[in-house]
C-alpha positions in Angstrom: 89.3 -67.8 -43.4 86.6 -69.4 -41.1 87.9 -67.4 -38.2 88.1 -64.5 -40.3 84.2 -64.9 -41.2 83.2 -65.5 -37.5 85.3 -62.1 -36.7 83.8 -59.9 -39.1 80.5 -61.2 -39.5 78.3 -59.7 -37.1 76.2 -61.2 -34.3 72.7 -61.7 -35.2 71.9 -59.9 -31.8 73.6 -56.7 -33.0 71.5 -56.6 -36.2 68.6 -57.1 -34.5 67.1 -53.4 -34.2 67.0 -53.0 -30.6 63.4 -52.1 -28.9 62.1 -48.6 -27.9 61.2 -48.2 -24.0 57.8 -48.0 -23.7 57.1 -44.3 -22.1 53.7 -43.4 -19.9 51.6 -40.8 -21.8 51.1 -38.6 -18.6 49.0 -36.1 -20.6 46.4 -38.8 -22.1 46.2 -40.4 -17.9 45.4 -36.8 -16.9 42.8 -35.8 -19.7 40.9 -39.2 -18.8 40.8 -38.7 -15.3 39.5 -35.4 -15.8 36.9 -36.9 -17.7 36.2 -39.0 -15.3 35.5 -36.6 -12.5 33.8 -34.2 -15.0 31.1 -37.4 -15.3 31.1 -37.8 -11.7 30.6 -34.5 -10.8 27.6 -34.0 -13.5 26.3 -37.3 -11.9 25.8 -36.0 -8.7 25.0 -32.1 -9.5 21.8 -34.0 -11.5 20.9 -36.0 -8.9 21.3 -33.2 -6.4 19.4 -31.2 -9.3 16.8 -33.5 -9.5 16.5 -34.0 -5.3 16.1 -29.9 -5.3 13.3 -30.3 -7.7 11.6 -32.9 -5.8 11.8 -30.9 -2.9 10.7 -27.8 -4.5 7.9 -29.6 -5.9 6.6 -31.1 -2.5 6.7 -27.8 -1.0 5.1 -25.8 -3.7 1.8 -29.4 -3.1 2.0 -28.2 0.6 1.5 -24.2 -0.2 -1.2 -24.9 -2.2 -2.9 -27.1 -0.2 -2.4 -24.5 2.5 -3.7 -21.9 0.9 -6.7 -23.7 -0.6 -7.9 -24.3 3.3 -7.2 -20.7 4.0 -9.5 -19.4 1.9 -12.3 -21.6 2.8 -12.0 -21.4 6.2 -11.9 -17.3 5.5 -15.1 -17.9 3.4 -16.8 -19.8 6.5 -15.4 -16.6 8.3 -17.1 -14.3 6.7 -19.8 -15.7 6.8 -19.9 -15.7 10.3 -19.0 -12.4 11.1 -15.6 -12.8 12.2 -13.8 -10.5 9.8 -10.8 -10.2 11.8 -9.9 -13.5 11.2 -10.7 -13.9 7.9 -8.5 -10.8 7.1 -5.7 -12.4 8.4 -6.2 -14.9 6.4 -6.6 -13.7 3.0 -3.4 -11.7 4.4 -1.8 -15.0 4.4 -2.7 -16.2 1.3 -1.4 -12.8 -0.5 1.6 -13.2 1.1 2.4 -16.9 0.0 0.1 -17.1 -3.3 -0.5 -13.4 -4.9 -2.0 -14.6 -7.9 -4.7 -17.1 -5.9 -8.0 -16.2 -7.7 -10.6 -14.2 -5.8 -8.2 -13.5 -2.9 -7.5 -9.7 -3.5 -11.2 -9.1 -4.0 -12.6 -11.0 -1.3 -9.8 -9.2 0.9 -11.2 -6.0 -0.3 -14.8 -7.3 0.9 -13.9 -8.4 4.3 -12.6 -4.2 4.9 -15.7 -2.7 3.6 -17.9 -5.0 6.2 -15.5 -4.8 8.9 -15.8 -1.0 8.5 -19.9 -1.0 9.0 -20.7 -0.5 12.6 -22.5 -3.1 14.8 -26.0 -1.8 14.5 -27.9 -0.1 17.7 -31.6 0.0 18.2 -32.8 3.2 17.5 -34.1 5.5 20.2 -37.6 5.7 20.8 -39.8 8.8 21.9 -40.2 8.1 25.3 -38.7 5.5 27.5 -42.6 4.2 29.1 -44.0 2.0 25.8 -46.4 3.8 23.1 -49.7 2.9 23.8 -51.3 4.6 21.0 -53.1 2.8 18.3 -51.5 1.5 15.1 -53.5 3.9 13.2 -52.3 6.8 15.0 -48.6 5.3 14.6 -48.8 4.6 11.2 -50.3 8.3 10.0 -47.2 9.8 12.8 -44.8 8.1 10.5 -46.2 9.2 7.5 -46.0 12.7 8.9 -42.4 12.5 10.1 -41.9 10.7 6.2 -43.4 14.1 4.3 -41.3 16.6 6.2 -37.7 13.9 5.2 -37.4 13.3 9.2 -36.4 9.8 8.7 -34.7 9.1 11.7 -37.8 9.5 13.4 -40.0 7.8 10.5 -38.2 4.9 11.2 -38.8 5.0 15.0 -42.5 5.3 14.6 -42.2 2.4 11.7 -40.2 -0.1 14.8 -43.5 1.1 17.0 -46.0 0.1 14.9 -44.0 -3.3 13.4 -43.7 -4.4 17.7 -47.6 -3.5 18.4 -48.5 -5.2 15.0 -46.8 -6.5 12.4 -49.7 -7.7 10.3 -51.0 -3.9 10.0 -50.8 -2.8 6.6 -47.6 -5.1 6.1 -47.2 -4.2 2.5 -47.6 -0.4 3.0 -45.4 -0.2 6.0 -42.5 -2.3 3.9 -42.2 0.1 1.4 -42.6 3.1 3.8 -39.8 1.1 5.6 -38.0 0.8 2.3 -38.6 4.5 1.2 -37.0 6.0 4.6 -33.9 3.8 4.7 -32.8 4.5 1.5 -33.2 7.9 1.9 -31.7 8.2 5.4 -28.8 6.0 4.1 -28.4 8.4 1.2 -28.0 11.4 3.2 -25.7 9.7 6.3 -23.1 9.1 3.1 -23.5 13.0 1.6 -23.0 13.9 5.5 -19.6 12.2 5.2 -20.9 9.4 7.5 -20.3 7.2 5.2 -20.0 3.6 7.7 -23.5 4.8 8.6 -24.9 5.2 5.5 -24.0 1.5 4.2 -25.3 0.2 6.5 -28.4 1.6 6.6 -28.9 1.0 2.3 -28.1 -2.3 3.5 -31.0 -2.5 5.8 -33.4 -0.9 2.8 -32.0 -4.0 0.5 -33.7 -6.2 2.6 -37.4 -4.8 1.3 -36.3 -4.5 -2.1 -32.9 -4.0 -4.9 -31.5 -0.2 -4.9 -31.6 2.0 -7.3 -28.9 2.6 -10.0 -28.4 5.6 -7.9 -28.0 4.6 -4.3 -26.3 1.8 -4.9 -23.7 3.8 -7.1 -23.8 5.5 -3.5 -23.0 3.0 -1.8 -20.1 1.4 -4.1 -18.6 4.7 -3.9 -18.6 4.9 0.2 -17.4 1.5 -0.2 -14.6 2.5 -2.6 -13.9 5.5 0.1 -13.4 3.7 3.0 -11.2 1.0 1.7 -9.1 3.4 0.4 -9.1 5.4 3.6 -7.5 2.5 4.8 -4.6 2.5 2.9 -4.1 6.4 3.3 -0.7 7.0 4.3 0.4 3.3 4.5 -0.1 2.0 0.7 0.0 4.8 -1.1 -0.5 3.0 -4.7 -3.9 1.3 -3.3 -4.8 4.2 -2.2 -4.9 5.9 -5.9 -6.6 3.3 -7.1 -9.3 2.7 -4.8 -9.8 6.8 -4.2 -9.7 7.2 -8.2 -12.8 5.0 -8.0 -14.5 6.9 -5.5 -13.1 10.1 -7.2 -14.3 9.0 -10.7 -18.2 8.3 -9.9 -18.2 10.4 -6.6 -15.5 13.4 -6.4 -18.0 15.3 -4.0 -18.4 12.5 -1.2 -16.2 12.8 2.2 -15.9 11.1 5.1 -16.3 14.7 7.3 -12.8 15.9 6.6 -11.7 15.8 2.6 -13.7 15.4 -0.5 -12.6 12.3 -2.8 -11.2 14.7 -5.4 -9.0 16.2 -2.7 -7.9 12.6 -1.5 -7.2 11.4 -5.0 -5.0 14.7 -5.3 -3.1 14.2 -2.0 -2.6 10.2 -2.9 -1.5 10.6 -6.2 1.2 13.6 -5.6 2.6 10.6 -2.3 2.5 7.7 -4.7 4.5 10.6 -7.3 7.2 10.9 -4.3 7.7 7.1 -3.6 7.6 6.1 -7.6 10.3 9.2 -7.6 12.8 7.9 -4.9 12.7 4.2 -6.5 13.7 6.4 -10.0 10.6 5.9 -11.5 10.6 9.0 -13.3 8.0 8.7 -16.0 5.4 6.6 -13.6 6.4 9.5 -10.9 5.5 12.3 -13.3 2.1 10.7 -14.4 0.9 10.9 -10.9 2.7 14.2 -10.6 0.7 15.8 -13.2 -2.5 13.4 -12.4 -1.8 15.8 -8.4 -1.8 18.8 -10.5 -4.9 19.0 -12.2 -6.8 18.7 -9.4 -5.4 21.2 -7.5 -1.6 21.8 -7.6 1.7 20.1 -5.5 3.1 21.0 -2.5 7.1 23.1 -2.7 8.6 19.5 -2.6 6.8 17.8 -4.9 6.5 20.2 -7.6 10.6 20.5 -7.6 10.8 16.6 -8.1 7.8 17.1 -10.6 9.6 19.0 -12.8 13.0 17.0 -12.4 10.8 13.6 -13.1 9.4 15.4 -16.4 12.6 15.8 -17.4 14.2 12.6 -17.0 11.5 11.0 -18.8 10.8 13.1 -21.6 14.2 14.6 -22.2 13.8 15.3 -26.1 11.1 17.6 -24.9 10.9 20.9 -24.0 10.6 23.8 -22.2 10.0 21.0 -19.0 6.1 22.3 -17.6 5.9 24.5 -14.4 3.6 22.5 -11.6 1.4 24.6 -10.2 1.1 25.4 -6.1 -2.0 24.6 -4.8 -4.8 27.4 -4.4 -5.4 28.4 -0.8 
């Protein structure tokens, strides 16, 4: 019986449930490592984030300090005389820092007074000295003064202030005053308008201008900057002739009015605005062009195309007119 218990009583070892193999989770090893390069990888992008930013930072310091030097030494400059250099730097400072206060004016400035000629001595009757009295000099000026000869009011003005510039000081100031402006005023409805500015400028020195030549003289300004953008910048050019046009549509520099300039400008400006697809700014300066004066074959086909594109809900689309011969 014993032997038959031991035979079909089981071992305790077979009972015992045996244990499961412990298997790697590859899919939980992967996932974590990912993890772990994920947070390396946003580690170092920050830091090289954060290096960029550093370095963006330190530049941006060393612009501005660049740019603040410009602009004085353009100022100091200017003040000198030497416009070319200033230019180049208020160039510079467009270029790097558009929206530097003062810059764009001041750059405006430095054009107009590099436009005004160096000034000449003006001729003088006769090349031996005058050797008449300061009386006699004085009443000649006055003469030439009455009859609006001021070129040679002035003359007989330089006489009398070289023999004696005590003589009637006060009197011969405002005679002095009286013949620049005037002379100044009629260079700039001759068309020479560098001429004319600079000879108001000489009358400012006796006393302020008048509402009137000074309005002269901003407009000849306007003019003249904005003949230097003609045919290279065709949007200043708008604006600055639109200026000149606005107050002064009559003045010319010898060869077209400021209303004819403005025309010309605006219907250019109206072809580049076009070719970028700029078709409602295009057709503003299109018909801006027209109603001074009509647009050339070319301009009055992409004028009517611009309208058009812009305003397409509307019609019939307006016929641009040629301009009269």
């Amino acid at each position: 019986m014993a032997a038959m218990s031991e035979q079909t009583q089981p071992s305790l070892e077979a009972t015992q449930p045996s244990k499961p193999k412990r298997r790697i989770r590859w899919g939980r090893f992967f996932l974590g490592l990912l993890g772990l390069i994920v947070l390396i990888g946003l580690g170092a992008f920050a830091g090289y984030q954060f290096g960029i930013g550093d370095r963006l930072g330190a530049e941006s310091a060393v612009v501005s300090q660049q740019v603040a030097e410009q602009y004085a030494l353009a100022l100091v400059d200017i003040q000198s005389g030497n416009y070319g250099a200033a230019r180049q730097r208020l160039e510079f400072i467009i270029n790097n820092y558009p929206q530097y206060p003062g810059a764009t004016e001041k750059l405006a400035e430095v054009m107009v007074l590099a436009a005004i000629p160096t000034p000449t001595p003006l001729p003088t009757f006769t090349p031996t000295p005058d050797l008449s009295g300061v009386e006699e000099i004085f009443q000649r000026a006055q003469q030439y003064m009455n009859i609006l000869d001021w070129p040679n009011a002035l003359a007989n003005l330089d006489s009398l202030r070289r023999k004696d510039a005590t003589y009637r000081a006060a009197e011969v100031d405002g005679m002095y005053y009286f013949a620049l402006r005037n002379y100044g005023s009629d260079l700039i409805k001759q068309g020479n308008l560098e001429g004319g500015i600079y000879q108001l400028a000489l009358a400012e020195r006796f006393g302020p201008l008048d509402s009137t030549a000074n309005g002269m003289r901003e407009g000849a300004r306007n003019y003249v900057l904005a003949a230097s953008f003609w045919e290279l910048d065709w949007k200043n050019a708008v604006g600055y002739f639109y200026q000149a046009y606005s107050g002064w549509p009559s003045m010319w520099d010898g060869t077209m009015t400021a209303s004819e300039r403005y025309r010309i400008a605006s219907m250019r400006y109206g072809d580049e605005l076009f070719a970028q697809e700029n078709y409602c700014g295009a057709s503003q300066q299109y018909q801006n062009s027209a109603a001074l004066g009509g647009l050339d074959a070319d301009s009055a086909k992409r004028a009517n195309i611009a309208y058009a594109k812009c305003f397409p809900v509307f019609a019939p689309t307006p016929t641009f007119p040629f301009p009269t011969p």
